[in-house]
C-alpha positions as CSV (number, residue, x, y, z in Angstrom):
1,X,185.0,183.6,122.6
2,X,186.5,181.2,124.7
3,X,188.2,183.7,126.8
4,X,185.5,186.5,127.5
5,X,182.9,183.3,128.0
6,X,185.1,182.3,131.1
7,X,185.2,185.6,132.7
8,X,181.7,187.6,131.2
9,X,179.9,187.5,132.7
10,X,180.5,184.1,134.7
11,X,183.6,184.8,136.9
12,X,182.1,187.5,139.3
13,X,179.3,185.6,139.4
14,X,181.3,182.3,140.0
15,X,183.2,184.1,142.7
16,X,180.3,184.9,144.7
17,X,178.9,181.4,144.4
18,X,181.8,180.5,146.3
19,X,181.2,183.3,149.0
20,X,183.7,185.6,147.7
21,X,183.2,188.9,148.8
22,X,183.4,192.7,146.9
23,X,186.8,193.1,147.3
24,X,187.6,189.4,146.5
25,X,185.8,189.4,143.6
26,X,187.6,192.6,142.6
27,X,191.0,191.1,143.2
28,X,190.4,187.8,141.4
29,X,189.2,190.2,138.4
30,X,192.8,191.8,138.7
31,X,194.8,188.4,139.0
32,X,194.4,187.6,135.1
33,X,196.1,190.5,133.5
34,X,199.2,190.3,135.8
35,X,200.9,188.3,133.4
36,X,200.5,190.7,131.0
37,X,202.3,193.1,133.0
38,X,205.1,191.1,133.6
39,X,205.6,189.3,130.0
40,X,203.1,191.3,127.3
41,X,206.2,193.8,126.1
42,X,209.2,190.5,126.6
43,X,206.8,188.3,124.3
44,X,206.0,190.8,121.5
45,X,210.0,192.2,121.3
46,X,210.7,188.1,121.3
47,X,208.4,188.2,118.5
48,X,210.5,190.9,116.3
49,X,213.4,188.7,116.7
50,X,212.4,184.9,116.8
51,X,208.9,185.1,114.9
52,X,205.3,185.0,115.6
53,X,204.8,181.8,115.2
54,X,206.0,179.8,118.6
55,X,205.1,182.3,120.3
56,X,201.4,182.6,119.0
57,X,201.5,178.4,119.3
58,X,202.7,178.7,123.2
59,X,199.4,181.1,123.9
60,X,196.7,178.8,122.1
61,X,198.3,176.0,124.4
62,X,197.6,177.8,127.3
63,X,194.0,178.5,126.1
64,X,193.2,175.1,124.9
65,X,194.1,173.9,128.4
66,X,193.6,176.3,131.2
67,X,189.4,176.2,131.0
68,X,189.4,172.4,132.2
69,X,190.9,174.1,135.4
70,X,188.1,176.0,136.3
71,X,186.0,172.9,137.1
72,X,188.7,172.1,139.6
73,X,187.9,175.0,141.7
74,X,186.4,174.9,145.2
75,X,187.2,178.5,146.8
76,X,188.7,182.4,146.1
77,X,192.8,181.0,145.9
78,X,192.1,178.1,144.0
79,X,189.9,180.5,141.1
80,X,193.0,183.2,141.6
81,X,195.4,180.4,140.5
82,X,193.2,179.4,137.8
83,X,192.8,182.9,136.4
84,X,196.3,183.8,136.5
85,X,197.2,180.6,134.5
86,X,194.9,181.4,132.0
87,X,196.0,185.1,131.9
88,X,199.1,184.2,129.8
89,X,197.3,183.4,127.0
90,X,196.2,186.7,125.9
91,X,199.3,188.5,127.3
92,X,201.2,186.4,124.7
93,X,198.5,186.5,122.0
94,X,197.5,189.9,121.7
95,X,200.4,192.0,121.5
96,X,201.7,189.6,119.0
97,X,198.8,188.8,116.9
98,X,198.2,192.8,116.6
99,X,202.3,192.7,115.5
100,X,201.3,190.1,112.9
101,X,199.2,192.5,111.2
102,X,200.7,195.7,111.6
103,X,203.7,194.4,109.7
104,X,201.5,194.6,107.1
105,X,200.2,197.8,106.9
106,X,201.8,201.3,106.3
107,X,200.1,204.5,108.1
108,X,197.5,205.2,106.1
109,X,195.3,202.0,106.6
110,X,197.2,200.9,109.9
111,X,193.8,202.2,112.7
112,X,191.4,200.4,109.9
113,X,193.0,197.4,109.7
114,X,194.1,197.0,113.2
115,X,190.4,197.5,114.2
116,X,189.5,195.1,111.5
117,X,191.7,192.6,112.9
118,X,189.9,193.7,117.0
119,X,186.7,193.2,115.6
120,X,187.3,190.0,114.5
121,X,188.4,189.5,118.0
122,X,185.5,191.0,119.6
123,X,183.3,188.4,117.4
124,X,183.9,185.6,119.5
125,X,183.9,188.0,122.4
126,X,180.8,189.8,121.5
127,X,179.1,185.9,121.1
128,X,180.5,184.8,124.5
129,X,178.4,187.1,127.4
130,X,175.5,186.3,125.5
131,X,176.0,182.6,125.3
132,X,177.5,182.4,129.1
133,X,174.7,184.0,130.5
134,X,172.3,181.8,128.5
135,X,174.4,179.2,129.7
136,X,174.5,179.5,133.7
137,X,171.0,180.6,133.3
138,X,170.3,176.9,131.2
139,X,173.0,174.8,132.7
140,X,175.5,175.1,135.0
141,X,179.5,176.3,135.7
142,X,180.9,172.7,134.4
143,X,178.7,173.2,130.8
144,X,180.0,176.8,130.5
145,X,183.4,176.0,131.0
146,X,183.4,172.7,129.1
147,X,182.4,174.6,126.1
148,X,185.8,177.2,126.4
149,X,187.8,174.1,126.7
150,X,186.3,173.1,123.1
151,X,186.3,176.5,122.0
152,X,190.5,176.5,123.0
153,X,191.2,173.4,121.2
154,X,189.3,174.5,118.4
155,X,191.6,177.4,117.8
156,X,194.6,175.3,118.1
157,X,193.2,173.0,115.7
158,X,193.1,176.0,112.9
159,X,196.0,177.3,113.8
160,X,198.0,174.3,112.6
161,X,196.7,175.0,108.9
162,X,198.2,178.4,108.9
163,X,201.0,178.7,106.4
164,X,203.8,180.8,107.7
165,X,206.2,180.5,105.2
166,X,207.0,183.8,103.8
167,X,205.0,185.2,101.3
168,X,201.8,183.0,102.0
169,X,200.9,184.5,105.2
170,X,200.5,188.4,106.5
171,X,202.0,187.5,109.9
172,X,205.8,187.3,108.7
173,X,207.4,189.2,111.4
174,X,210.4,191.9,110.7
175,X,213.9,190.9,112.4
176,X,214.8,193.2,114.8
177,X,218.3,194.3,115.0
178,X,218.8,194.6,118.9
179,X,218.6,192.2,121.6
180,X,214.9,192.3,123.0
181,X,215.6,194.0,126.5
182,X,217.5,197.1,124.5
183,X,214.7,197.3,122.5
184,X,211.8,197.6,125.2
185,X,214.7,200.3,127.2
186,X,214.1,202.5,124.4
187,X,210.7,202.8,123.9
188,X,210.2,203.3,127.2
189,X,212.3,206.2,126.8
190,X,209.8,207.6,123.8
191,X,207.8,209.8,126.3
192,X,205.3,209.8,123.1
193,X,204.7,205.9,123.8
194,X,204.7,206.0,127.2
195,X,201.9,208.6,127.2
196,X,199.4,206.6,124.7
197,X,200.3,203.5,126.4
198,X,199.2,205.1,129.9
199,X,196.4,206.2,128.1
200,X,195.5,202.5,127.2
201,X,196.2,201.6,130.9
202,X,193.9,204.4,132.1
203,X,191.1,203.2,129.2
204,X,191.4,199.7,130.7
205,X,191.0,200.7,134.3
206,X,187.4,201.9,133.5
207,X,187.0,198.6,131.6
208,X,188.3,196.3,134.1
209,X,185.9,198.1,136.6
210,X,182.8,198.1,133.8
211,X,183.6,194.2,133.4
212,X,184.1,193.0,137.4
213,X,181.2,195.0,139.0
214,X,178.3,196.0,136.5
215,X,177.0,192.3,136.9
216,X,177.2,192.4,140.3
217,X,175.7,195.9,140.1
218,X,172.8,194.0,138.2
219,X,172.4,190.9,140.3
220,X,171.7,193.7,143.3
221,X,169.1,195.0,140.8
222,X,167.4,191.7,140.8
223,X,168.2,191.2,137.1
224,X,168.8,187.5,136.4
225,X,172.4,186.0,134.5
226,X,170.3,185.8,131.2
227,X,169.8,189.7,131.9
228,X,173.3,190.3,132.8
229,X,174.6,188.5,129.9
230,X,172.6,190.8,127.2
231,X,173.9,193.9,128.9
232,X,177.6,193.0,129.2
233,X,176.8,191.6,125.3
234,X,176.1,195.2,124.4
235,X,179.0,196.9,125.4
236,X,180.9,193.9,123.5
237,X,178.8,194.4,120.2
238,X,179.5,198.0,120.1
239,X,182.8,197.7,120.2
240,X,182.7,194.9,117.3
241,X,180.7,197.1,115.1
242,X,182.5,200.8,115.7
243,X,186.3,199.4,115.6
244,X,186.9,199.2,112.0
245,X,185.2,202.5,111.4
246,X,186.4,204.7,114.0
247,X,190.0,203.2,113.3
248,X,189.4,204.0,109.8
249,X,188.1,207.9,111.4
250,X,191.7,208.3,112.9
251,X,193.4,207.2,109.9
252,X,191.6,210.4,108.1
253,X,191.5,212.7,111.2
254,X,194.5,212.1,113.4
255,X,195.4,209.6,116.3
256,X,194.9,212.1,119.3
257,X,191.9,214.0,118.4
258,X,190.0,210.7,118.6
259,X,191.6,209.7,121.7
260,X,190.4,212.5,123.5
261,X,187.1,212.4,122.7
262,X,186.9,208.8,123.4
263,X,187.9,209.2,126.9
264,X,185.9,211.9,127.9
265,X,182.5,210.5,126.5
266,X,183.5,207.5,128.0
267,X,184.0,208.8,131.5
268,X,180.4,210.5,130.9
269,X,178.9,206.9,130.3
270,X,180.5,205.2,132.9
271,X,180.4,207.8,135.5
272,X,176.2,207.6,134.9
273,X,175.8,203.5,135.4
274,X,175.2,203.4,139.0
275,X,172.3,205.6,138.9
276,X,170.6,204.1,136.4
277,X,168.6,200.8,137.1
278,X,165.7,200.6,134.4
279,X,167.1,197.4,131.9
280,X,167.0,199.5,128.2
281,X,169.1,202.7,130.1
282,X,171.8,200.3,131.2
283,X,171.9,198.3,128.0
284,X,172.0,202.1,126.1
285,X,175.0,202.8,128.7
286,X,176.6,199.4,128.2
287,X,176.3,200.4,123.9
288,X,177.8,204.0,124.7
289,X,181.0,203.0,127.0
290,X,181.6,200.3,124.4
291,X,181.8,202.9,121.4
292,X,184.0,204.7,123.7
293,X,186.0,202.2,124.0
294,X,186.4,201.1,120.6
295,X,187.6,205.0,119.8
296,X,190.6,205.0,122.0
297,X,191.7,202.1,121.3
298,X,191.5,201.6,117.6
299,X,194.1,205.0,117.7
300,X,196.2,204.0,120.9
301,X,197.5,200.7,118.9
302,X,197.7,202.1,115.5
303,X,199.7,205.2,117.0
304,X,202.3,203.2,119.1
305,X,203.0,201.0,116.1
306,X,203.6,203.7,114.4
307,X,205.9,205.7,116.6
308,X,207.7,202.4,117.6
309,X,208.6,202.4,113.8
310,X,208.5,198.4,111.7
311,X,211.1,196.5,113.0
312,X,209.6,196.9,116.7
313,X,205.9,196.5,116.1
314,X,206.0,193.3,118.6
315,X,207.9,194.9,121.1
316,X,205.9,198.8,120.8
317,X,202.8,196.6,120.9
318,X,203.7,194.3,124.0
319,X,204.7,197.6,125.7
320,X,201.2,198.8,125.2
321,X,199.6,196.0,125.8
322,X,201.2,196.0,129.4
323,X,200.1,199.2,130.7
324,X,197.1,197.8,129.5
325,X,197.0,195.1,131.8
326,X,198.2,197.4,134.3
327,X,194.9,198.9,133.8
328,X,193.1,196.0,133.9
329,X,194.4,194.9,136.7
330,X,194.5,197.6,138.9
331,X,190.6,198.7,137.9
332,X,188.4,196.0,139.3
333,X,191.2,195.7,142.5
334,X,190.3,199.3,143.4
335,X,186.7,199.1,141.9
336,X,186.4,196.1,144.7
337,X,187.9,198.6,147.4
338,X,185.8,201.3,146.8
339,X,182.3,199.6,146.2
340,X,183.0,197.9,149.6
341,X,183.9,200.4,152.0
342,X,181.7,203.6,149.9
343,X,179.5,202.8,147.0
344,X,179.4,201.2,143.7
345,X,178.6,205.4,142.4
346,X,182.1,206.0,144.2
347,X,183.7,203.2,142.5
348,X,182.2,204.4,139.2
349,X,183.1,208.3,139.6
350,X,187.1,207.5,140.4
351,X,187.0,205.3,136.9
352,X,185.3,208.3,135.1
353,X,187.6,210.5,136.9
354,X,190.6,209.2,135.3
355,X,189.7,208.7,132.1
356,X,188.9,212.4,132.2
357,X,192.4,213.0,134.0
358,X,193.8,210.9,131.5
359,X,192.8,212.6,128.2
360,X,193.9,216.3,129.9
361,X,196.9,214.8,130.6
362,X,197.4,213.2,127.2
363,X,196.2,216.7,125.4
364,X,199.0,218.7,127.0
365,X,201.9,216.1,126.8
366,X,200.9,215.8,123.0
367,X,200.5,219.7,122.9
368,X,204.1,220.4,124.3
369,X,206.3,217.6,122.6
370,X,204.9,219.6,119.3
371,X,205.9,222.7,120.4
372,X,208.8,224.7,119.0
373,X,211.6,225.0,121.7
């Protein structure tokens, strides 16, 4: 909650209360998943071989302390630093927590409970637009961002009563039997991770684009940050309510199947926001690109852990999660460019474009590694 609340939908606006401009605000959207890029896939294989648990502690250090940095900021570098900072926590957390419990799981409940395990994520995530925009619209920047500073510690706090000893807790980690670098140069090699985790890196673009510019689609609209924060709520809530189902769908029905139908309806939904400006069409777009969502990526993980087999679920899962961040990064950057110099509908089409792109591309590599040679 903590997490979202500092960047949904505050940041872009926080960035243009400083006189950022489009393609500012777009590459302070980008700065946070960069360390995910460079240390998502070293942190989960470090995982495989040392355990989850330092490495989950060094994450909710970096949450617990990076929001009391925000109210330090005065201009666009200062916010970049800040944001980059805080982007280690979740390139650590995420690839590792999701480790945690696939070690748990065998195949046929591994997309259920992995989207079981999102959702409870997307709780605090589906609380926090809802409760920023309240927020800014209430109070003020220093109230929002006091509140993720409590909402950091907080987690900290409960993560000391976990009990890791084996046995007691879900999150015991497999040993690994290779050094951490050999193990991330092979499943790079698996072209059949490489193409789902482009697939999640393509998925995130849209999303990175969806999160950095639809409020400041909205604020042109005239729509106030109480406004904003129920649309960008939606998209969260859908998400948190489809996961655990349509994880549970690709358990019964097959991994790619549900991949490829998530990206194409989801490069329908996003493709169709900039020419829509009534408040119920948006939040009905915002509901739909969030179920999308939630349907690629409740296979993508549950797949790679799969094909990165159980003694590499930390470092299969930190591979993914940094073509993620690729994504991520990469999507409001050239989101920013594009809604500058063209439109925010050009900015829109190139993120529906790929997804669609992406699940052609996805269908045919699939389709050929099964063929007989």
């Amino acid at each position: 909650m903590g997490s979202t609340m500092a960047k949904n939908p505050a940041l872009p606006l926080l960035a243009a209360s400083i006189g950022a401009n489009d393609v500012q605000i777009g590459l302070i959207a980008a700065i946070s998943p960069i360390p995910g890029i460079l240390i998502s896939a070293f942190a989960g294989a470090l995982s495989d071989r040392k355990g989850r648990r330092s490495i989950l502690f060094a994450s909710l250090l970096i949450f617990a302390t990076a929001p009391f940095l925000y109210l330090l900021v005065h201009d666009v570098w200062t916010l970049a630093a800040v944001r980059f900072y805080h982007g280690f926590a979740t390139a650590i957390f995420m690839p590792v927590a999701m480790a945690a419990v696939a070690d748990r799981c065998d195949s046929t409940e591994r997309g259920a409970k992995l989207g079981a395990y999102s959702s409870a994520t997307m709780a605090g995530r589906f609380i926090a637009p809802f409760m920023g925009g309240a927020m800014l619209y209430f109070a003020n920047f220093q109230s929002l961002y006091l509140t993720c500073a409590i909402t950091g510690i907080a987690a900290l706090v409960m993560f000391s009563f976990i009990d890791w000893r084996e046995g007691a807790s879900s999150c015991k980690p497999k040993t690994a039997s290779s050094g951490s670098m050999k193990q991330l140069r092979e499943l790079v090699k698996d072209r059949r991770i490489l193409i789902t985790a482009s697939v999640e890196g393509i998925q995130y673009y849209a999303m990175g684009a969806f999160e950095a510019f639809l409020p400041i689609f909205a604020l042109s609209l005239g729509y106030n940050a109480l406004e904003i924060g129920i649309i960008m709520g939606i998209q969260v809530a859908s998400i948190l309510l489809t996961k655990p189902f349509l994880g549970a769908l690709s358990d019964k029905k097959g991994r790619e199947p549900t991949i490829i139908f998530g990206l194409l309806a989801g490069a329908v939904a996003i493709a169709a926001i900039p020419f829509v400006s009534n408040f119920l069409l948006l939040c009905l777009l915002s509901l739909c690109f969030g179920t999308t969502v939630a349907t690629v990526t409740s296979s993508t993980s549950a797949l790679v852990s799969e094909l990165g087999g159980q003694s590499s679920h930390g470092a299969s899962l930190g591979f993914l999660s940094s073509l993620m961040d690729i994504g991520h990064s990469v999507g409001p950057l050239a989101t920013g460019l594009l809604v500058s110099t063209i439109s925010f509908k050009a900015g829109y089409a190139v993120a529906g474009a790929l997804l669609v792109v992406g699940a052609v591309a996805f269908a045919l590599a699939m389709w050929r590694m099964r063929k007989p040679r």
